[in-house]
MIBA-386816 format. One record per residue (C-alpha): residue in one letter; z, x negated, y negated. Coordinates in pm, whole numbers, plus 50000, padded with zeros to 5 digits. Each point is the difference from the previous one (the first is absolute). Layout:
// MIBA-386816
aZXY...
// end
This chain:
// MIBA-386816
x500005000050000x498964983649670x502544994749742x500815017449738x497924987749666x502224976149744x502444989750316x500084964450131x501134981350265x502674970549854x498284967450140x502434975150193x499874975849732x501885024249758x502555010150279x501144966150059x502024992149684x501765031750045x500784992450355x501524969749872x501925014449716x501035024550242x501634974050262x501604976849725x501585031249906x501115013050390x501744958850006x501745002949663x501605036850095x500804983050374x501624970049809x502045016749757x501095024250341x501114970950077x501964981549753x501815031649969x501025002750346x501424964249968x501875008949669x501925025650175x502274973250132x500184978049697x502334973050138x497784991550246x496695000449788x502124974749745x500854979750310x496684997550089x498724985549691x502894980149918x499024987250362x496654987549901x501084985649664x502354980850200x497294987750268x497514986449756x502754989849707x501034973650364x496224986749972x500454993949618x503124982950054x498844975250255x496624990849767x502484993549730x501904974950249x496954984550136x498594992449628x502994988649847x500444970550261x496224997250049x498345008049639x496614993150114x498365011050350x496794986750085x498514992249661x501405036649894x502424999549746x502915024550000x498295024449768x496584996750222x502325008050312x502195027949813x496505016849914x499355002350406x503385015350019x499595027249789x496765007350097x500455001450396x502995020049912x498485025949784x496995002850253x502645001450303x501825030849792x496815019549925x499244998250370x502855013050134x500005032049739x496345007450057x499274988050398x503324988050091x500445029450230x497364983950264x502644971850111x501285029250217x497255014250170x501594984450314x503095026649971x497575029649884x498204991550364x502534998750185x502025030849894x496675018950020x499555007349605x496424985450000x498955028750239x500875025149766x498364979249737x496525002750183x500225034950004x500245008049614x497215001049709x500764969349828x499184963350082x502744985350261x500284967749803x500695021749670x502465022650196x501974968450135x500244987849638x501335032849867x502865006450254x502564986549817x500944984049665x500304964349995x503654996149794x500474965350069x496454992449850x501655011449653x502694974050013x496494974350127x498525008249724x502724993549716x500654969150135x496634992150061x498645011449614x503194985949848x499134964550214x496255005849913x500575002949622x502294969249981x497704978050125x497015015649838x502574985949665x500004971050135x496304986950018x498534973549849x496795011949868x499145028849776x499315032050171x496445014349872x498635032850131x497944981050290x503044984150120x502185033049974x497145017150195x499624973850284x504214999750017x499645040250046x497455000150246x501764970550176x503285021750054x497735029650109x498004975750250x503514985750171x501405037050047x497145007050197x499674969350209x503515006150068x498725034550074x496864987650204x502144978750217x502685027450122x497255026550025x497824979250219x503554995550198x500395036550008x496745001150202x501754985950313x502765020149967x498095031650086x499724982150349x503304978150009x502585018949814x502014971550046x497904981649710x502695003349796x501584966850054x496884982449897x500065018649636x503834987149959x498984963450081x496945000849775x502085014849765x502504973250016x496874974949987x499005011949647x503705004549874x500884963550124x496264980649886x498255023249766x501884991049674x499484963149971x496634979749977x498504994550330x499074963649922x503444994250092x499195004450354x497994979650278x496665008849952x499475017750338x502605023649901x498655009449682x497005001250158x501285029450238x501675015449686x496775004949838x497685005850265x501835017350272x502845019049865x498895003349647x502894989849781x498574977449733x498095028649881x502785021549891x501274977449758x499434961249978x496224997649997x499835027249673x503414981349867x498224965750051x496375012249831x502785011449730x502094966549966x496494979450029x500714988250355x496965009450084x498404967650132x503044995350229x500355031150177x498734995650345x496845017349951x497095001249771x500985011049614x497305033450042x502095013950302x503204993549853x498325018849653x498985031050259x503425001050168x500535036549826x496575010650174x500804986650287x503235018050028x498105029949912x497474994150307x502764993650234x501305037449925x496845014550038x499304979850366x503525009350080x499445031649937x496625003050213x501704982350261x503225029749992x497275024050027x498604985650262x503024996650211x501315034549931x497275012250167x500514983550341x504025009549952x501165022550328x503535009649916x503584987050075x499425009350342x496224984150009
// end
């Protein structure tokens, strides 16, 4: 039956912003759900953040140590260093208030949540995300800006828009390596919930190496911090293309300039990759 003259069908291409509109909206109702859920017992939500403050304030505390006894590391001198500090510290706290959730897809698989996941409208990855609000990240992320800030202070040269720009996009690149790397670790999980272990020691691996310059270690292991597990790129290559370490990196001075891009291609293969193995996931019970 023909339609009726002066109506039109709305082409896909003018649908899709207002499917996206849409499901930023559905995750900022879900995450205000719930923050509120977790302010019903305010002791605890206080606790929480007071926990993370405490946690990173400990990383702070021991950089502060290390400098004052050691004022330069590896050609980097303690405001070059402090500048990796804040940086892999701001980038660590964005992660774990926007993807943070992922580092326990091992639980959600083994208490049978992801089931119930497949079985709703919305994108599993985005559901995981959205089931509960990340308090601790708060207290990450005051530490993290307040550290971030000081040694953004504390710089030698003059910041200029290019050089604010490049220090934005690096913190944007680290949070998601950072995000790449527990995502792709996520993927085994769907087969061995047990995968869990493996995000707490790589976790521990990037708390213990990723705020100081890598030079400092035997080239083989910086080699296998920038190549296999890919913690250079969160912070010290864009802090070392910053501090005009360029040339003494570890790698050539255009991959340490694309090290926000790269991060940004990491997520998107990490991504693809989750896809991928959702698809051949069977169940807690295979």
């Amino acid at each position: 039956m023909p339609l009726a003259t002066g109506s039109a069908v709305e082409p896909p291409s003018a649908r899709r912003p207002r499917r996206w509109a849409r499901a930023w909206y559905v995750a900022w109702r879900i995450t205000r759900l719930n923050l509120r859920a977790q302010l019903e017992y305010r002791g605890e939500f206080l606790m929480t953040i007071g926990f993370g403050i405490a946690w990173q304030s400990s990383v702070i505390v021991f950089a502060a140590v290390l400098l004052q006894r050691f004022p330069g590391m590896g050609g980097w001198s303690s405001g070059d260093v402090l500048l990796i500090v804040g940086m892999r510290m701001l980038s660590h706290a964005l992660y774990v208030l926007v993807f943070g959730r992922i580092h326990s897809l091992s639980f959600l698989v083994q208490e049978g949540v992801l089931d119930a996941c497949l079985l709703r409208p919305m994108p599993v990855y985005r559901q995981i995300q959205l089931s509960a609000f990340p308090a601790h990240g708060l207290g990450d992320l005051a530490v993290g800006a307040t550290m971030f800030a000081f040694a953004v202070q504390q710089a030698a040269e003059p910041w200029t828009a290019g050089r604010v720009a490049f220090l934005a996009a690096g913190v944007v690149g680290g949070m998601l390596v950072e995000s790449a790397v527990f995502t792709a670790i996520s993927c085994a999980a769907l087969r061995f919930p047990s995968t869990f272990y493996w995000s707490t020691w790589v976790d521990e691996l990037m708390a213990t190496f990723g705020s100081y310059p890598l030079s400092i270690l035997p080239r083989a292991v910086s080699g296998v911090f920038t190549f296999v597990l890919p913690l250079a790129f969160i912070a010290y290559l864009p802090a070392g293309v910053l501090t005009g370490h360029g040339t003494a990196l570890g790698v050539p001075l255009w991959l340490a300039a694309a090290s926000p891009a790269a991060g940004l291609a990491a997520f998107v293969a990490a991504r693809l990759l989750w896809n991928r193995s959702l698809r051949f996931y069977t169940g807690v019970n295979g």
